[in-house]
C-alpha positions as CSV (number, residue, x, y, z in Angstrom):
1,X,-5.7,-21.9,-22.5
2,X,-3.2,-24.5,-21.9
3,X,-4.4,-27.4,-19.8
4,X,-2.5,-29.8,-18.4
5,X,-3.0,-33.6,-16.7
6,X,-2.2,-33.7,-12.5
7,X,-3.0,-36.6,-10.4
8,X,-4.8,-36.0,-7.1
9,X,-5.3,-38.6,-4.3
10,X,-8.5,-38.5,-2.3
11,X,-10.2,-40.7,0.2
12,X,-12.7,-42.7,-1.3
13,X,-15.7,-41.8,0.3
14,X,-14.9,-38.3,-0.6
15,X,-14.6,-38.7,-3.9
16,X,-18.1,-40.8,-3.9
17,X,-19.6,-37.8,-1.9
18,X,-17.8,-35.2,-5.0
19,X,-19.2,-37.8,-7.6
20,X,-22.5,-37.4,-6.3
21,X,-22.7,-34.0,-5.8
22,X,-21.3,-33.5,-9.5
23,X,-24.3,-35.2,-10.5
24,X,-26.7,-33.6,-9.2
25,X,-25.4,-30.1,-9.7
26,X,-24.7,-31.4,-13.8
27,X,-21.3,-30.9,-13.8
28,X,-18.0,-32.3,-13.1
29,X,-15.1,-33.0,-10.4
30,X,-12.7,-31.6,-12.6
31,X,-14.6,-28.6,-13.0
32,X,-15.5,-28.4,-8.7
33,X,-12.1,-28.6,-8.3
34,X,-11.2,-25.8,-10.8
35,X,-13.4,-23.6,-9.5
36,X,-12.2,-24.3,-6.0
37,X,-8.6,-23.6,-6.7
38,X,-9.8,-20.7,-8.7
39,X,-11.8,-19.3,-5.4
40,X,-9.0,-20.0,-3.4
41,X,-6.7,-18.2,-5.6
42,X,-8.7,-14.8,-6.1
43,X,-9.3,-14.5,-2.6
44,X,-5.7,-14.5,-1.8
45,X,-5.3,-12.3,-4.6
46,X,-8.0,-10.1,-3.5
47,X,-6.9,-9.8,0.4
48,X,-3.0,-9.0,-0.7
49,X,-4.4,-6.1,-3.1
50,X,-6.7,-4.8,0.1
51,X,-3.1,-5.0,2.1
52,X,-1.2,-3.7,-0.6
53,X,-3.3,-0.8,-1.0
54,X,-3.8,-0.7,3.2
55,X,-0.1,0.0,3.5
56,X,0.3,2.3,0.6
57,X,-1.8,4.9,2.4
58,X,-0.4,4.4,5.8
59,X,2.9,5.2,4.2
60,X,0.9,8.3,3.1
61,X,1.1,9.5,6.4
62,X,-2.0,10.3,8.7
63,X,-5.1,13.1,7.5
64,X,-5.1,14.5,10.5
65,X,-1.9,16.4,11.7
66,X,-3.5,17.6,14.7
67,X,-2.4,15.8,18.0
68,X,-6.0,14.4,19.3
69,X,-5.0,15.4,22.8
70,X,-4.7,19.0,21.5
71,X,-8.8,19.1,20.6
72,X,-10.8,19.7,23.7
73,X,-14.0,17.5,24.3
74,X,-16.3,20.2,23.6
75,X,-15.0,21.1,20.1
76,X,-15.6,17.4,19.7
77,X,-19.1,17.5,20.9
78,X,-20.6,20.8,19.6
79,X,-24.5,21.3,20.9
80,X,-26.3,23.0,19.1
């Protein structure tokens, strides 16, 4: 993979709180933040493939062709 160099700018006392936490989870910031963007970008990968696949069967058209008003409650609720 190519990597490349990119300049962030963070407030001081959150990058202190990153370095720290870095430390004591043996890693890096570079690597937090990596994995952070990565997160970020599978989710929103993730949610357009749900809507993606959402839409594609509601252009499908619905199951049922029935109109709902046409069923009478006690079809719908059958004792036994």
């Amino acid at each position: 993979m190519d990597n490349r160099n990119i300049t962030f700018s963070f407030p001081a006392d959150l990058v202190r709180q990153a370095k720290i936490y870095a430390a004591e989870h043996d890693t890096t910031i570079n690597s937090l933040v990596r994995e952070l963007l990565q997160e970020k970008l599978n989710r929103e990968r993730r949610t357009r493939m749900a809507s993606n696949r959402l839409l594609a069967l509601a252009d499908r058209g619905p199951y049922f062709a029935a109109d709902p008003r046409s069923i009478r409650r006690d079809e719908l609720h059958e004792r036994r």
